[in-house]
C-alpha positions in Angstrom: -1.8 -3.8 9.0 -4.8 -6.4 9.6 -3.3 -9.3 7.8 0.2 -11.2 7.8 2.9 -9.9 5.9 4.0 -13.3 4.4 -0.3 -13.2 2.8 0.2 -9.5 2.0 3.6 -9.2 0.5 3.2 -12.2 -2.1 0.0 -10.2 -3.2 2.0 -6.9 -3.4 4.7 -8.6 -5.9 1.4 -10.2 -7.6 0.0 -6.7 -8.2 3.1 -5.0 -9.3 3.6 -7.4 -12.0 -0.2 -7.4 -12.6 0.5 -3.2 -13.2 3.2 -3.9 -15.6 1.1 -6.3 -17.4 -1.6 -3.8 -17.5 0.3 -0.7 -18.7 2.2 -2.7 -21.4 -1.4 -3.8 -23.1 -2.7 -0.1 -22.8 0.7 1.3 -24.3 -0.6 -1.3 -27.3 -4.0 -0.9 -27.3 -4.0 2.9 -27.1 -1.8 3.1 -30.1 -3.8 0.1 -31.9 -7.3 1.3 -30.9 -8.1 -2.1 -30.5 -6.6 -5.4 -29.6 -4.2 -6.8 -32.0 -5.3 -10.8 -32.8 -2.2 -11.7 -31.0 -2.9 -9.2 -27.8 -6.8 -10.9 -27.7 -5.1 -14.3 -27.0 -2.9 -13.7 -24.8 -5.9 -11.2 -22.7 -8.2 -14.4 -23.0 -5.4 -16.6 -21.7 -4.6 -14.7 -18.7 -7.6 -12.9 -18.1 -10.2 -15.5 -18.6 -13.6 -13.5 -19.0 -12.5 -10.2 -19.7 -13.2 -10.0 -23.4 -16.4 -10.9 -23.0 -17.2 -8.2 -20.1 -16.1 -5.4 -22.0 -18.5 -6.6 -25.2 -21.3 -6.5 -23.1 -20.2 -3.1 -22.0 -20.0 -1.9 -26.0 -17.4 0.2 -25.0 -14.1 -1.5 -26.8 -13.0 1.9 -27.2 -12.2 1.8 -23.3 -10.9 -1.5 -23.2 -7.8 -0.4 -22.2 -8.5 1.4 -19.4 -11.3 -1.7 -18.1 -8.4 -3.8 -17.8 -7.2 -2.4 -14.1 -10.8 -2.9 -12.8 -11.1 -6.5 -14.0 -7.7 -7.2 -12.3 -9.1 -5.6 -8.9 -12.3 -8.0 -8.6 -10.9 -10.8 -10.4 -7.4 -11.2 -9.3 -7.5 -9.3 -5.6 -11.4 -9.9 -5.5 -10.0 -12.0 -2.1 -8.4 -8.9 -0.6 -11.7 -6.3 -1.8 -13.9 -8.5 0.4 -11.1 -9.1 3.3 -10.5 -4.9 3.6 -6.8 -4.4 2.2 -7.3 -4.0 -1.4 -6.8 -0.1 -0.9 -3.7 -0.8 0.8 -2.5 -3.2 -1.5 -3.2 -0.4 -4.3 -1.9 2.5 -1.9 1.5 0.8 -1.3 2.2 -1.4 -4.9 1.3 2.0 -6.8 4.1 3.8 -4.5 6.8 0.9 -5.3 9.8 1.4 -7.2 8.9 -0.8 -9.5 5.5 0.6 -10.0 7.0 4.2 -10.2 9.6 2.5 -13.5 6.7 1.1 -15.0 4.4 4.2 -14.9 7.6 6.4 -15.9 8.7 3.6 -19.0 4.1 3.5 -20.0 4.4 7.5 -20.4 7.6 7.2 -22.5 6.5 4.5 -24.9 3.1 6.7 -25.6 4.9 9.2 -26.5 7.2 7.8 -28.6 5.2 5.2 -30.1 3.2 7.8 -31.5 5.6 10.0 -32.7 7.4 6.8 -34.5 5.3 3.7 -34.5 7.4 0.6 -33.2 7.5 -1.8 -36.7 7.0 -4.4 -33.7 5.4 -4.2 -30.0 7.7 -5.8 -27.5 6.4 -9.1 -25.8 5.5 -8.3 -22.7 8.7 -9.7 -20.8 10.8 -7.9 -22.7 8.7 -5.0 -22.4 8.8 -5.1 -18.7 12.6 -5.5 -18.0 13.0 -2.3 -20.1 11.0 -0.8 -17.7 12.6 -1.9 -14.6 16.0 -0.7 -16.4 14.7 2.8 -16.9 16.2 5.6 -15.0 14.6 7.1 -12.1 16.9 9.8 -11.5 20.4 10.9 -13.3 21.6 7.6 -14.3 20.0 5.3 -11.7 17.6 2.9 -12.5 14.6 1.4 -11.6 16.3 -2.2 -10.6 19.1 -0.9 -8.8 17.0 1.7 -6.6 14.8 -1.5 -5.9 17.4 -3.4 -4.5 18.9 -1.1 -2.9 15.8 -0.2 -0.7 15.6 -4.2 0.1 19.4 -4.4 1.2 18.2 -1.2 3.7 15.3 -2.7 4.6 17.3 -5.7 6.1 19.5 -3.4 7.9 16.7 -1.6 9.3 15.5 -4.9 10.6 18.9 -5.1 13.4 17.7 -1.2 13.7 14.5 -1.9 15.2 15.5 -4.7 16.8 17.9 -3.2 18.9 15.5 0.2 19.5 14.5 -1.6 23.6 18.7 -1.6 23.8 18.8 2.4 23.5 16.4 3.4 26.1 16.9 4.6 30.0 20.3 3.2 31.3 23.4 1.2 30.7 22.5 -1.8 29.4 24.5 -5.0 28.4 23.9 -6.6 25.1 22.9 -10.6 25.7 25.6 -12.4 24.5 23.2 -14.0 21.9 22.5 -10.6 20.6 26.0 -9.5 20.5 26.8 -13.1 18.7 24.2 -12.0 15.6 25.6 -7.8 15.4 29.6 -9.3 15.6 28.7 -11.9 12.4 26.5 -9.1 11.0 29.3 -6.6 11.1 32.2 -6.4 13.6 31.6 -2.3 13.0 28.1 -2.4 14.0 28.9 -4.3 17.3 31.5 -1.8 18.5 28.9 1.0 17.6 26.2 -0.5 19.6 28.3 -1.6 22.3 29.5 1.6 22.7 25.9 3.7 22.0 24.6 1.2 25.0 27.2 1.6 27.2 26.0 5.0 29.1 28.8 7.4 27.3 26.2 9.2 26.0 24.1 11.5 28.1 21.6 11.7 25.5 20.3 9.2 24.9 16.9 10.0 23.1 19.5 11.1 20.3 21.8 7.7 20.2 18.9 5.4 18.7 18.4 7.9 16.0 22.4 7.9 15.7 22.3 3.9 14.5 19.6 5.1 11.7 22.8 7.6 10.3 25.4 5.2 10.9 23.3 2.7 8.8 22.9 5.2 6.1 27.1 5.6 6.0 27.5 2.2 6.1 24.5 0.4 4.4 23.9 2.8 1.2 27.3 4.3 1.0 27.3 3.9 -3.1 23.9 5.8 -3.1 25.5 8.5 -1.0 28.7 8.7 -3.0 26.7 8.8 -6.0 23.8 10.6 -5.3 20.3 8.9 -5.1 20.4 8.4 -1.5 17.5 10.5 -0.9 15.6 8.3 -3.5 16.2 4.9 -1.5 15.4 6.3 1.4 12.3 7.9 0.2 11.2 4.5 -1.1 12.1 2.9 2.2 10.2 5.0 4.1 7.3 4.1 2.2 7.3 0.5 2.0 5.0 -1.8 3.5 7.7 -3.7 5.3 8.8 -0.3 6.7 5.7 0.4 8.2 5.1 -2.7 9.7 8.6 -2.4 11.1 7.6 0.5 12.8 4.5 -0.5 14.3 5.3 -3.4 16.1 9.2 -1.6 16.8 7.1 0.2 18.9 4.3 -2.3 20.4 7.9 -4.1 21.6 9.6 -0.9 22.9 6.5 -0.4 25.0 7.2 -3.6 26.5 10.7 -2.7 27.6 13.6 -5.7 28.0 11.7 -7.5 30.7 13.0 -8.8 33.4 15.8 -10.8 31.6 17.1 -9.1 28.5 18.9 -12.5 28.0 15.3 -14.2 26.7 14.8 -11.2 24.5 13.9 -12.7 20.8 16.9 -13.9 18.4 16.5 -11.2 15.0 15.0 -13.9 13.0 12.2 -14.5 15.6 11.8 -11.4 15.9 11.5 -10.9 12.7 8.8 -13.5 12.0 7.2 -12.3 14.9 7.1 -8.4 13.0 5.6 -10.3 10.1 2.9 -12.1 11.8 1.9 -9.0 13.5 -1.9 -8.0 13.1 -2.9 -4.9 14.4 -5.9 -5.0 16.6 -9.5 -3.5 15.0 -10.0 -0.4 16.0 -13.9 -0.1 17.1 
């Protein structure tokens, strides 16, 4: 990605709760066919401009579906003219969040209109149904979203470690063994032992830490089934992808000639994050 992940995550929250807001006015408008006195305040409140631009457009019949637009040049106008609004939109369309909210829009249409509501939901209220709604079996929306952020930690230590697991025995720093024993006592003895040359293969044993943090990490998902939809949702976050991108850059680079200055996780981490990737010309 071209720009920081600190910049470009708090605009990927912003947009995901910018989608809820806009789904939860077209559920009302769409079953209205126009905006309710109330709905009109609160759209000229928090999106200052947009009434009027749709009654210069005499379409109100569309005013629903105008929102989205208005929220991409007025709200992410910044990232439009910077280059990453399509991956904003690529990634927070893709989110577990974005996926409940979608999945809880198509419910209320077609429920609302088979039984109108004697009263719309605010739009808080509206939006924490959404995140409670089941993805898959009895799963929902909230818990599948955390659960892909507790991996996504883990997966940090994963890449991390990846220079650890390449070519020959190699002896964790202390520093680094410090930050896997108070991570997990389990996780140390793994490594320690995946490091140590026991393994002939060892283009396999790196891949083996990504299994051992599945058992370990997302044991509840296994056990109860949605595994594959945490890790599907991990695999397409924006954190993940950065992860892998500069996992790599680093891997290229090898240990060095002292694996004892090799980064500490959290610098490492912040290091990930600030990551730019070069233009490509």
């Amino acid at each position: 990605m071209q720009v920081p992940w600190d910049r470009f995550h708090k605009a990927y929250d912003e947009y995901i709760r910018w989608q809820a807001f806009v789904l939860w006015a077209r559920a009302i408008l769409e079953l209205e066919g126009s905006a309710p006195s109330w709905l009109e305040a609160i759209l000229r409140k928090r999106c200052p401009g947009f009434m009027e631009e749709v009654a210069r457009s005499n379409k109100p019949e569309l005013l629903g579906l105008q929102l989205l637009p208005w929220v991409y040049n007025q709200v992410f106008g910044f990232a439009k003219e910077e280059g990453w609004l399509d991956a904003l939109v690529f990634y927070g369309f893709r989110d577990t969040r974005s996926q409940g909210y979608w999945a809880y829009w198509e419910h209320c249409e077609t429920e609302w209109r088979k039984r109108r509501p004697p009263s719309f939901p605010a739009f808080v209220q509206w939006r924490r149904s959404a995140l409670n709604w089941k993805l898959q079996g009895d799963v929902s929306c909230a818990v599948v979203t955390k659960a892909v952020e507790k991996y996504l930690d883990f997966e940090a230590f994963v890449h991390w470690l990846r220079p650890f697991f390449r070519g020959a025995k190699v002896e964790l720093p202390p520093h680094v063994a410090l930050e896997l024993r108070q991570e997990s006592p389990s996780l140390l003895e793994f490594v320690g032992r995946e490091t140590s040359g026991a393994y002939e293969d060892k283009s396999r044993s790196w891949p083996r830490l990504f299994n051992w943090s599945k058992v370990h990490v997302l044991s509840h998902a296994k056990r109860e089934g949605w595994l594959d939809s945490v890790l599907r949702q991990a695999r397409i976050h924006p954190l993940h992808i950065r992860m892998v991108d500069y996992a790599a850059l680093r891997c290229k680079s090898g240990l060095g000639n002292n694996a004892l200055s090799y980064p500490r996780l959290r610098q490492w981490q912040r290091d990930m994050e600030g990551y730019v990737r070069a233009s490509r010309k």
